[in-house]
Backbone as JSON, one array per atom type, in Angstrom:
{
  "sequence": "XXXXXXXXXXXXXXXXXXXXXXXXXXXXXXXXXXXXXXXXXXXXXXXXXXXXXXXXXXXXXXXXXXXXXXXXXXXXXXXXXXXXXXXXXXXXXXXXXXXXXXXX",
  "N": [[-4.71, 32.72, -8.89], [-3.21, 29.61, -8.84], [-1.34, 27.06, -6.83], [-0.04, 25.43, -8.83], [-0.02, 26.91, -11.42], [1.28, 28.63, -10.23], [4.21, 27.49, -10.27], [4.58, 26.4, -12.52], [4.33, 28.84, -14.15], [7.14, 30.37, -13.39], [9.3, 28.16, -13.76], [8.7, 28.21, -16.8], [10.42, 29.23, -18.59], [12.6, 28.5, -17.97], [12.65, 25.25, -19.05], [14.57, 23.56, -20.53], [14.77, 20.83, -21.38], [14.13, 17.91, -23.46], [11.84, 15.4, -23.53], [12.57, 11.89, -25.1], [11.02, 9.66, -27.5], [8.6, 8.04, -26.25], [8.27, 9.33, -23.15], [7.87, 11.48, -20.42], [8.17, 14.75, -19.05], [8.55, 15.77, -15.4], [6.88, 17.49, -12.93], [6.58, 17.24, -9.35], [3.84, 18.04, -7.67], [2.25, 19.92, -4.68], [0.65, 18.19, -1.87], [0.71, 15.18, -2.51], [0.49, 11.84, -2.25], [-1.63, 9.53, -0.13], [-4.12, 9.87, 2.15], [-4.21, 8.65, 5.36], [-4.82, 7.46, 8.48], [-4.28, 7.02, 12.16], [-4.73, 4.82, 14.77], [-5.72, 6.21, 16.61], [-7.27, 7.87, 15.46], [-6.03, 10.2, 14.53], [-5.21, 11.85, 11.38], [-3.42, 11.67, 8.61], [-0.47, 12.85, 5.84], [0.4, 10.56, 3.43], [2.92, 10.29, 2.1], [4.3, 8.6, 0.45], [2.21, 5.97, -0.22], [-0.24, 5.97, -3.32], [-1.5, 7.71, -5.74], [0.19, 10.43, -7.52], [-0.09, 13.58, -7.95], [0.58, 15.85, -10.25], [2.9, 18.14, -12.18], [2.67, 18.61, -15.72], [5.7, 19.23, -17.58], [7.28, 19.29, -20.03], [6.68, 16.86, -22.99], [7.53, 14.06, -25.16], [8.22, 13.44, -28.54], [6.95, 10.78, -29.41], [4.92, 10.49, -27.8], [1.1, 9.68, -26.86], [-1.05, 10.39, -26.2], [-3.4, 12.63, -25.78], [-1.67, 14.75, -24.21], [0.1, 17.68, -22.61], [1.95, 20.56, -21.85], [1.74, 21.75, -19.09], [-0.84, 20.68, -18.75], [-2.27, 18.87, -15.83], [-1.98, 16.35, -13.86], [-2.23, 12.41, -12.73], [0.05, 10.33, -11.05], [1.29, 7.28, -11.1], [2.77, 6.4, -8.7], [4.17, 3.66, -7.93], [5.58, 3.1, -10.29], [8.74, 3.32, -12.6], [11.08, 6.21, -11.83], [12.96, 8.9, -13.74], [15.46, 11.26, -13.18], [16.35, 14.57, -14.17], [17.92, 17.97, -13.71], [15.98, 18.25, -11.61], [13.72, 17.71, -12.8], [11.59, 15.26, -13.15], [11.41, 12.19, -15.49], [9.37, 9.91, -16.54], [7.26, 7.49, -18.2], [5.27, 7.31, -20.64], [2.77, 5.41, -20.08], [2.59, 5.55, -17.6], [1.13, 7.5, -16.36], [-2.17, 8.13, -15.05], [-4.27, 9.92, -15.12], [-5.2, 13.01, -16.34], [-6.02, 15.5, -14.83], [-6.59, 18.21, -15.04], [-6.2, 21.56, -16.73], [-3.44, 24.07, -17.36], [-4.77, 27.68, -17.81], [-3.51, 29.08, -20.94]],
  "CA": [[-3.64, 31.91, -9.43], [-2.66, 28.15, -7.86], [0.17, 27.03, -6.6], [0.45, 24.82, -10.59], [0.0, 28.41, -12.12], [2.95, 30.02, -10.04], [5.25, 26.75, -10.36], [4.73, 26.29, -14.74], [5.39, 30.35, -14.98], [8.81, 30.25, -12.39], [9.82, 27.07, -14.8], [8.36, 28.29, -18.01], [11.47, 30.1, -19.15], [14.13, 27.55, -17.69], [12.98, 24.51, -19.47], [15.03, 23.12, -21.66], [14.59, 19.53, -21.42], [13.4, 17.69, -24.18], [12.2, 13.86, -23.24], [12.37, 11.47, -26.17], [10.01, 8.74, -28.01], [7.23, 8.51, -25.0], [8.65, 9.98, -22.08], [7.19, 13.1, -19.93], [9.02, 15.15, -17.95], [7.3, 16.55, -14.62], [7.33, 17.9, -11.74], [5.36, 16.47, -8.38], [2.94, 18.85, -6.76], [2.1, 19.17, -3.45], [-0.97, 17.16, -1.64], [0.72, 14.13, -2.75], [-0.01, 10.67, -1.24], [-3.04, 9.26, -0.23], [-4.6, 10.33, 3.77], [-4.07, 7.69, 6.29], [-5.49, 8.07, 9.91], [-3.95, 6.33, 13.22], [-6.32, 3.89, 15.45], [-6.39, 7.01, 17.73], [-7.79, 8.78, 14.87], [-4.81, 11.65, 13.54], [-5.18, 12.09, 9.8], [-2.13, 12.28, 7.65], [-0.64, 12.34, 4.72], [1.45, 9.28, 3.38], [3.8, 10.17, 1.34], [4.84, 6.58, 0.38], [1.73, 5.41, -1.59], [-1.17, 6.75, -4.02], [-1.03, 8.49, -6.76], [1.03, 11.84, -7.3], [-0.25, 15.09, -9.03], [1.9, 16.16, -11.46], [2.57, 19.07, -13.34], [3.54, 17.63, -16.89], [6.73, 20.27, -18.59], [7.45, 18.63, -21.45], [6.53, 15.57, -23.74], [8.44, 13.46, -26.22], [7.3, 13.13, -29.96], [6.04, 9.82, -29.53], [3.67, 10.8, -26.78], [0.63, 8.93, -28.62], [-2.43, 10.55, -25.96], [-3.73, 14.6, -25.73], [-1.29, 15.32, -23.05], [0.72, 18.93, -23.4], [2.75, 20.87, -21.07], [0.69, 22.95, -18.77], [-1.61, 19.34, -17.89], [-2.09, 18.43, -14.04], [-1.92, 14.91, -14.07], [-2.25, 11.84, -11.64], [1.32, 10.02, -11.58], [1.41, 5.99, -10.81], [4.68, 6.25, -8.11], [5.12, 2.5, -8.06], [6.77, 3.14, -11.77], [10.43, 4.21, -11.84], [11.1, 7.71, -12.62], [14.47, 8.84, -13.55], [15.67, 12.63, -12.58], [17.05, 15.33, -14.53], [17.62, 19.0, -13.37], [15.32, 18.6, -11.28], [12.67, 17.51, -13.41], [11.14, 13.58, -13.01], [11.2, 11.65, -16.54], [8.43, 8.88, -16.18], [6.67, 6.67, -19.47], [2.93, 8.17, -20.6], [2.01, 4.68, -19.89], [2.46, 5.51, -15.92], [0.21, 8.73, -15.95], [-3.23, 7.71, -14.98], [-5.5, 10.42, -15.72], [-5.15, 14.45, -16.62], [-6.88, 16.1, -13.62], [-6.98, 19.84, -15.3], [-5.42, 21.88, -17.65], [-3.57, 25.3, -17.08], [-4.74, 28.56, -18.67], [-2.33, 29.9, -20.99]],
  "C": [[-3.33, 30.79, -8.43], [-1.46, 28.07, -8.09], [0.51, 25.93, -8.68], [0.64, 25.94, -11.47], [1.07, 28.97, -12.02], [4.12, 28.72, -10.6], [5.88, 26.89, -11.85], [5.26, 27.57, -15.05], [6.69, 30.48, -14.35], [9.23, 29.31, -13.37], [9.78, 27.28, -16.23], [9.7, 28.7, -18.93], [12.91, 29.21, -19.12], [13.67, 26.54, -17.91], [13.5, 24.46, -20.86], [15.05, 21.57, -22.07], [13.63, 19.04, -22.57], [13.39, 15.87, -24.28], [11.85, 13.38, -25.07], [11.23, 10.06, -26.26], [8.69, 9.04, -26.62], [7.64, 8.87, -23.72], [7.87, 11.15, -22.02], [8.07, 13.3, -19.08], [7.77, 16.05, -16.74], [7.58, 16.96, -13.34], [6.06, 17.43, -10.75], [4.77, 17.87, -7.77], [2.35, 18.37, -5.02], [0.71, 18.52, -3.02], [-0.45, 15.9, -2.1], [0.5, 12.7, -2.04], [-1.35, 10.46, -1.06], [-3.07, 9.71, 1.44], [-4.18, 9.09, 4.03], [-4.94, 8.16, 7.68], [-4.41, 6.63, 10.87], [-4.87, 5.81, 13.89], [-6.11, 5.01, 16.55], [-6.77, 8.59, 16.85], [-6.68, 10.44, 14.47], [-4.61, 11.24, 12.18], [-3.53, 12.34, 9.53], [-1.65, 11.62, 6.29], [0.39, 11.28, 3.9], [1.77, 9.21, 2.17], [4.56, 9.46, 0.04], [3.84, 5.3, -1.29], [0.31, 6.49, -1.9], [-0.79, 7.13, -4.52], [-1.1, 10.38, -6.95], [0.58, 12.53, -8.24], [0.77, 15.29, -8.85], [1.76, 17.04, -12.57], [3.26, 18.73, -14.67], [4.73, 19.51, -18.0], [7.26, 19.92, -19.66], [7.31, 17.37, -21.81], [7.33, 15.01, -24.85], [7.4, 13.29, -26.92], [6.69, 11.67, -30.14], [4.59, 9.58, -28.56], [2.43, 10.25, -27.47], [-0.77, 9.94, -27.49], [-2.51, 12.03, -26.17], [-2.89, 14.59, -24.44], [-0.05, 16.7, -23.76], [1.38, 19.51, -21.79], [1.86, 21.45, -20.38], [-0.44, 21.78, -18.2], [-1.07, 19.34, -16.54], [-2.69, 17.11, -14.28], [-1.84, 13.86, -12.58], [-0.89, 10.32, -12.23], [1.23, 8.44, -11.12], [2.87, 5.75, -10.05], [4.97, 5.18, -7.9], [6.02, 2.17, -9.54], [7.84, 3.97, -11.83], [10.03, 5.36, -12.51], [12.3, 8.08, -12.69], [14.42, 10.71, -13.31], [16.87, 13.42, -13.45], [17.17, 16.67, -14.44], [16.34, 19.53, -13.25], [13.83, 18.09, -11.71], [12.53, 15.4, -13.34], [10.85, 13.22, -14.58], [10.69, 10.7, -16.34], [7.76, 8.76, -17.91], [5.35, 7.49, -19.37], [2.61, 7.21, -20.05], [1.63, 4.92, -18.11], [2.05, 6.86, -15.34], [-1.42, 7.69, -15.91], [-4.48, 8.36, -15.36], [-4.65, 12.13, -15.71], [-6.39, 15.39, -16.05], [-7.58, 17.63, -14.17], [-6.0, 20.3, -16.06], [-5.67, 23.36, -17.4], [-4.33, 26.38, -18.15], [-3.53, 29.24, -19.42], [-1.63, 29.69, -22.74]]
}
């Protein structure tokens, strides 16, 4: 089981959120950011920019692509996201791709 496996079943039961027309609601996973390195060579990870896996918990009825709850997704963080218990509400248009999809 991955850490997207344990997060979706701990959450599965306590959402209630329901985004409207094309909205997703989601939660960020960790590993986010893109690597960096220092000119004396120390790797790390930068927070700041690249794009954010994302576990997607619910979709609005206008959602127009195959995306579903339970998707691991790659998130576009220069697009706003607004915040509701907990959960990130972001446009479909500012998902970039659907990395994997849980069992279940």
């Amino acid at each position: 089981m991955n850490v997207s496996e344990i997060v979706f079943k701990d959450i599965e039961d306590k959402v209630s959120i329901k985004p409207i027309g094309d909205k997703v609601a989601i939660i960020a996973l960790e590993g986010t950011g893109a690597e960096s390195a220092t000119e004396s060579g120390i790797v790390y990870n930068d927070h700041k920019t690249g794009p954010v896996r994302v576990l997607i918990v619910a979709v609005g009825e206008d959602v127009k692509e195959d995306i579903t709850p339970r998707d691991i997704a790659l998130w576009d963080r220069t697009t706003a996201m607004g915040d509701h218990e907990g959960f990130g509400i972001i446009r479909e248009s500012s998902l970039l791709a659907i990395v994997d999809r849980l069992e279940g």
